[in-house]
N, C-alpha and C positions, 0 to 999 in steps of 0.2 A: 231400584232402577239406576243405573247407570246414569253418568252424566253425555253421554255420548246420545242414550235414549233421550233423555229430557231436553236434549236442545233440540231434536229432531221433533218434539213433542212443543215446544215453548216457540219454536218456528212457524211451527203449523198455527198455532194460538193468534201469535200478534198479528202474521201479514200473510198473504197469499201470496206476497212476495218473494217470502222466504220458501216458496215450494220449490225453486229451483235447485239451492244449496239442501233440503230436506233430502232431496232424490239424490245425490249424492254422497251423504251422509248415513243414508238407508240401507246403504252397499255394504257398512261398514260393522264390525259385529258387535256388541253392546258389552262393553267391559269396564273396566275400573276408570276414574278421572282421568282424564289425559288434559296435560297443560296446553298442548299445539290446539286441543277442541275450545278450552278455554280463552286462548289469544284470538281463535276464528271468530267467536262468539262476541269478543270486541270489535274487533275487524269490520265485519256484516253493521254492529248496533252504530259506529260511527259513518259506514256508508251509507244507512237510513237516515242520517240525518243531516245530507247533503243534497243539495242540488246542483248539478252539474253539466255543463255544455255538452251535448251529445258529442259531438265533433273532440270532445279532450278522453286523455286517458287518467286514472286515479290508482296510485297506488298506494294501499294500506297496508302499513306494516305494524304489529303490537311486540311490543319488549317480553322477552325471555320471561317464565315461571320457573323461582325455583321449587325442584323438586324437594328440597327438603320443609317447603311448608306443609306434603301432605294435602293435600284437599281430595276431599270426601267423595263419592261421587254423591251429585245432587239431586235429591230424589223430590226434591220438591221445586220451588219458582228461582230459577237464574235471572236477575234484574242488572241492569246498565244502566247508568246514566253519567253524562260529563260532568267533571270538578271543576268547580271552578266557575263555568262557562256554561251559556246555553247556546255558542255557537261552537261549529269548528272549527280549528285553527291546524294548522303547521303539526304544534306539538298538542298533543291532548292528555289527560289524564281520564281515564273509562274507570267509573267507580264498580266494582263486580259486589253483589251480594247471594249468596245462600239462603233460601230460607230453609231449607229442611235444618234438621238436626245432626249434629250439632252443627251452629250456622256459624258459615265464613264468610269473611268479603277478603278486598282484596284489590290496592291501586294499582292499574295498566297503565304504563305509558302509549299512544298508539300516535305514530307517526303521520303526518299525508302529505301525499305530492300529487300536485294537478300537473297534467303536462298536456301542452297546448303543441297543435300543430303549425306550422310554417313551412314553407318552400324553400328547399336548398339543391342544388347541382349533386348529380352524380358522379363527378371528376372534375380533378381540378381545370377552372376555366378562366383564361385570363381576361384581363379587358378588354372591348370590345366584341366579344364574343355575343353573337344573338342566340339569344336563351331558345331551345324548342321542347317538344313533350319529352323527348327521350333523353335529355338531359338536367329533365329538374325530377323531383323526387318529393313527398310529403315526411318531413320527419317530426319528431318530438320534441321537448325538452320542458326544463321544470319553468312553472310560468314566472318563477321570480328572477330565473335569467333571463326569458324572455322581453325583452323589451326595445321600443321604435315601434316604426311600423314598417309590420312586415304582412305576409300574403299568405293564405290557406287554401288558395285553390291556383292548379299552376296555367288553365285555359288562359286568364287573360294576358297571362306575360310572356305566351308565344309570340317570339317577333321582339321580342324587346333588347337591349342594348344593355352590356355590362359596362359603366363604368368606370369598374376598379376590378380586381382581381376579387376570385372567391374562389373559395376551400370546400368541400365538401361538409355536410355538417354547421356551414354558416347560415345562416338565414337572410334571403334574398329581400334587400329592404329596399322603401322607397325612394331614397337617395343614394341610391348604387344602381339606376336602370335608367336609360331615357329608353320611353315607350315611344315617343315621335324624337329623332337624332337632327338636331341641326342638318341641314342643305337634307333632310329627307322629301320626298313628294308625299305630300298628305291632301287628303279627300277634305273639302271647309263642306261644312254642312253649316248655311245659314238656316235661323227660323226668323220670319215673318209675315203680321198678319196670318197666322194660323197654317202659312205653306214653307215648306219646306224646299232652300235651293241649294243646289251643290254646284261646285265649281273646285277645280285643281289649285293648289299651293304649295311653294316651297316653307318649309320650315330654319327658321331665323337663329335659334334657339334649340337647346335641350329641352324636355319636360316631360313629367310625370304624371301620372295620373290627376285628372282636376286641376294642374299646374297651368296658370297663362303665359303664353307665350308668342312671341313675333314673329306672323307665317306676311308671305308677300303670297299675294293674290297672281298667279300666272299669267290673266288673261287682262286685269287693269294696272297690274305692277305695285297696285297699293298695297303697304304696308299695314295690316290688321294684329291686335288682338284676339286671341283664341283658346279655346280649353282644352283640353288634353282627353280626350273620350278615350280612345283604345286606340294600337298599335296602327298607326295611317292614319291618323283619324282625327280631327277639332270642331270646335263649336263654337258658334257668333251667335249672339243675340243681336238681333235690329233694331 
């Protein structure tokens, strides 16, 4: 047996997970060891052993075989497991073993990248610019550049305020937007006693999402404290 059959077979064994890669591999015709089957075979055993944010992308990649080790094809059990570690990390070592005869193993390096979404502009947009749908975009990037805080969905920053300049490809963070812009007209939604009152206000202040800030009440001129709910929009507690 091939080693191309026995992963398609050692697939089927462990998980019915692995029925999707089996049906792909099934296409394939059943020949001598092939090293790209063997880095898959890491590949797959290091992505079972992740848990992962549905919302992110994983890229796994395993280090080159050389061809001059020869390996057999495996007619008996191909086994995986991590050196070193019982988690994943960045860089990994994937221990491969043969049991048929004559038996090899064999250290894989296997690489991984998460990459987390964020919201960025699709052209470049200077300050001031208020952000809408057709101007922001979901992109990627690896989560260990990723950092601040930034946003994954672009609905609520419709209406919002650049301000500083951004690049395409930057990530649209919380202190680069006022969601309510100073002299804005914003909607105060008070709660109390269980009711809820609204009344019109100018905004005092920049501020961001959950940020408090000084709106003056239009109709008593008082100057209030307020939360920053969405684009128009704050909050008083009574």
């Amino acid at each position: 047996m091939s080693l191309l059959c026995f992963i398609g077979k050692k697939m089927e064994t462990i998980s019915g997970r692995y029925l999707i890669a089996l049906s792909l591999l099934s296409t394939l015709p059943c020949q001598a060891a092939d090293g790209q089957l063997v880095r898959q075979f890491a590949e797959q055993f290091v992505l079972d052993q992740m848990t992962v944010d549905p919302t992110s992308r994983v890229e796994v990649s395993a280090g080159p075989i050389d061809d001059r080790l020869g390996l057999h094809a495996c007619d008996g059990h191909l086994t995986a497991r991590l050196s070193g570690s019982a988690e994943v990390r960045r860089t990994n070592s994937v221990y491969l073993r043969c049991e048929a005869e004559p038996k090899w193993d064999i250290y894989l390096p296997v690489r991984v990248r998460v990459l987390r979404p964020f919201v960025s502009v699709t052209e470049a947009a200077p300050r001031g610019t208020v952000l809408s749908e057709g101007l922001m975009s979901i992109e990627f990037m690896d989560e260990i550049l990723l950092r601040g805080d930034t946003f994954t969905e672009t609905a609520p920053l419709v209406g919002s305020r650049l301000k500083r300049d951004l690049r395409p490809g930057q990530p649209v963070r919380q202190n680069q937007i006022c969601v309510v812009c100073r002299g804005d007209q914003v909607e105060i939604q008070a709660l109390t006693g269980g009711m809820q009152i609204k009344t019109q206000g100018t905004a005092l202040q920049d501020g961001s999402f959950g940020e408090a800030i000084r709106v003056e009440n239009s109709r008593s001129k008082r100057v209030i404290q307020a939360v920053v709910e969405s684009t128009g929009k704050v909050n008083v507690n009574l």
